[in-house]
N, C-alpha and C positions, 0 to 999 in steps of 0.2 A: 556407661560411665566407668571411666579407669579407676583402679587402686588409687588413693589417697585424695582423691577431686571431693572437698567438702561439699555439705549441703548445706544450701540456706542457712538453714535454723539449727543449731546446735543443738541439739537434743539428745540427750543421754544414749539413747535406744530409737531407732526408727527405721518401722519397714513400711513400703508404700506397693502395695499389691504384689509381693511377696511370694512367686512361687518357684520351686524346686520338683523337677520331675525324674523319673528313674523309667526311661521308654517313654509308653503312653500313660503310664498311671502319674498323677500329681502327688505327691505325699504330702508336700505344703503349695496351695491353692489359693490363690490373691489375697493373702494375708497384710492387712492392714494395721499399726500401731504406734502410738509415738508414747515414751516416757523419760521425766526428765530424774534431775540428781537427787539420789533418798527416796523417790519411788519404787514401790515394788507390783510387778505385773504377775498374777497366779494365773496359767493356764492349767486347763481341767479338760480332762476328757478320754474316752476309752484306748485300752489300747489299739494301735494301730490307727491313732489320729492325726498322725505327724507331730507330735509333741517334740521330739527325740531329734527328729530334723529340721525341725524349726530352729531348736537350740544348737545345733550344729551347723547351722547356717548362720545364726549369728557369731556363732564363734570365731567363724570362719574358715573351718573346715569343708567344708561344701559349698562351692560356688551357685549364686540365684543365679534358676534359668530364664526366668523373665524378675521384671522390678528390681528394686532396690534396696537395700538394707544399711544403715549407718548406725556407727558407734562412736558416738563425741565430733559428730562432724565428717568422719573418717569413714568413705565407702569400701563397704564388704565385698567380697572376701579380704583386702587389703594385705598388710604384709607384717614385718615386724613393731611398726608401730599400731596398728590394730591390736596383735596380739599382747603389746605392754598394756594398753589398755582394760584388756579381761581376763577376767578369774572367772574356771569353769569347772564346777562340779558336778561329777557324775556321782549316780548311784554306785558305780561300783568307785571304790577310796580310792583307785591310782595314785598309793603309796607303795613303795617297798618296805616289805613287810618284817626282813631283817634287821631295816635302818631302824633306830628312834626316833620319836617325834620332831626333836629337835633337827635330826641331820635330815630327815626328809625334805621340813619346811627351808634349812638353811640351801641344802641342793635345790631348791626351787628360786629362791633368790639371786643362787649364782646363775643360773641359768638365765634371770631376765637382766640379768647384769647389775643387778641392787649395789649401791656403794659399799654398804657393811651388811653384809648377809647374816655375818652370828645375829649384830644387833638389830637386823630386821625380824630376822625370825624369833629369836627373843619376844621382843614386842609384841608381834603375830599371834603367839603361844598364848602369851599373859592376856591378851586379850578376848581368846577364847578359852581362860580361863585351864588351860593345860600346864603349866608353869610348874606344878607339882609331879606332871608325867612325861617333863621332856626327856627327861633321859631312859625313859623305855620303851621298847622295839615294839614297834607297831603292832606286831602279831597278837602281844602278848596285853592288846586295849580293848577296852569293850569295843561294841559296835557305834556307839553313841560318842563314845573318846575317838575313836577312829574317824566319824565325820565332823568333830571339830580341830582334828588336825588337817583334814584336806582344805576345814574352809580358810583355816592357819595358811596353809599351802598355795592356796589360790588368792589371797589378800594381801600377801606378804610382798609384792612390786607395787602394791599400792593401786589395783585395779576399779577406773571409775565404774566400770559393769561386769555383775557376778551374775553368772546363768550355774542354775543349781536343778540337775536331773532327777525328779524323784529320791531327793535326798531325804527323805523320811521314812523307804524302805529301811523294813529290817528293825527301827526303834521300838521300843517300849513305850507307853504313855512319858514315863520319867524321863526317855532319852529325847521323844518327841519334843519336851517340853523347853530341855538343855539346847536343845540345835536353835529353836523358835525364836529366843533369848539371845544366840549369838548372832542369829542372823540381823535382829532388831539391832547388836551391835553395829553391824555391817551399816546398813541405811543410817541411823544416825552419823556415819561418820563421813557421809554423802553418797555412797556407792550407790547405780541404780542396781534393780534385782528382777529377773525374769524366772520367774520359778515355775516348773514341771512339776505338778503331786496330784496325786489320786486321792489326797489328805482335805476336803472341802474345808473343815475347822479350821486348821494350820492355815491354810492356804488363803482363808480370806482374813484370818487374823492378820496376816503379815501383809494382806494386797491393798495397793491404791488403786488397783485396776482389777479387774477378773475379766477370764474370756472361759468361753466354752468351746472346746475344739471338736470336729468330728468330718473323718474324710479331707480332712488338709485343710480347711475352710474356719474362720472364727465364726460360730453360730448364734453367739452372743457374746458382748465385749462393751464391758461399761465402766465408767469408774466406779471404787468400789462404795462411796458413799455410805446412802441408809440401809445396803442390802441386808436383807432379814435372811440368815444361814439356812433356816429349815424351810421358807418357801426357796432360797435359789435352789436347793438338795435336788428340792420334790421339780423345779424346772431341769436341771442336770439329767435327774431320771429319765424325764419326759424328753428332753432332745436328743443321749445317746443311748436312748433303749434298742434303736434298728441295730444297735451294732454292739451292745452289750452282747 
């Protein structure tokens, strides 16, 4: 299927046997999922599960070598209207660390072509609550201020799906707690959310969905319902201990 040929069913996020290989090794292995607008998907699992390029396939940075992947209808890898579509954050802030917050998130606006970039990025800030640290250079932010300007950064075109890399490296209980908060922002305001973390708490606080990832494959993938945290922990243990 070519760049922008809709599917069916509009669905926020969907991969339908989903795999990406590098040679003969698969890194993401018939990955199966659908989520629709203000859902959020937590995938968990060791490193070296494909998590990283999963999320990089839906970006659209890495084209599937087999199946299919869509974002709002729109088949991946696609092109610039995919990418108006998503905000993607990585562990590491992909700010410049000179700029201030302010001119980071505003250069990112210009960039997706936003009509009034100050007043987008404006908005962006306020919303994650940085309004008080726009006008200081990124260097000079926690590490907690610093991934809530990237999510500032990544929201700021108005993207219906954020894919978020192990963004709770590096936080503090307190800065944990600040991202968790802005990202519930985020889903309230319809965006879907596909999030990477080694974080089970965080990550099933914030999910309608959970998966367990190990060797490129989802080895459990349910919504997230009545899941009880400490028996899924003590399951998590038990499915990627071969590869802990």
């Amino acid at each position: 299927m070519t760049a922008g040929v809709s599917a069916p069913a509009r669905r926020a996020v969907e991969a339908e046997a989903l795999v990406r290989a590098f040679g003969p090794r698969r890194a993401v292995d018939g990955v199966s999922f659908a989520i629709d607008a203000g859902e959020c998907l937590a995938v968990f699992g060791p490193n070296g599960a494909g998590k990283t390029t999963l999320l990089r396939v839906l970006a659209g940075l890495l084209r599937p070598t087999r199946g299919r992947a869509f974002v709002s209808g729109v088949a991946l890898p696609g092109g610039p209207e995919a990418r108006r579509r998503i905000g993607f954050i990585s562990h590491a802030s992909m700010l410049y660390a000179a700029l201030t917050a302010r001119e980071n998130v505003e250069l990112a606006a210009r960039l997706f072509g936003v009509a009034d970039p100050r007043d987008a990025a404006a908005r962006a800030l306020d919303a994650m609550r940085m309004t008080p640290h726009a006008d200081t250079a990124v260097r000079a932010l926690s590490r907690g201020m610093q991934q809530r300007v990237s999510i500032a950064r990544a929201m700021v075109h108005g993207p219906s799906v954020v894919l978020l890399d192990e963004p709770f490296t590096g936080l503090d209980a307190s800065g944990a707690a600040a991202l968790s908060n802005a990202l519930g922002v985020l889903r309230a305001s319809g965006a879907a959310l596909v999030l990477v973390t080694h974080n089970l708490d965080e990550g099933l606080s914030l999910a309608t969905h959970a998966a367990i990832m190990r060797g490129g494959a989802f080895v459990r993938y349910e919504p997230r319902g009545p899941i009880d945290p400490r028996a899924y922990a003590e399951s998590y243990r038990t499915l990627v201990a071969p590869d802990a």
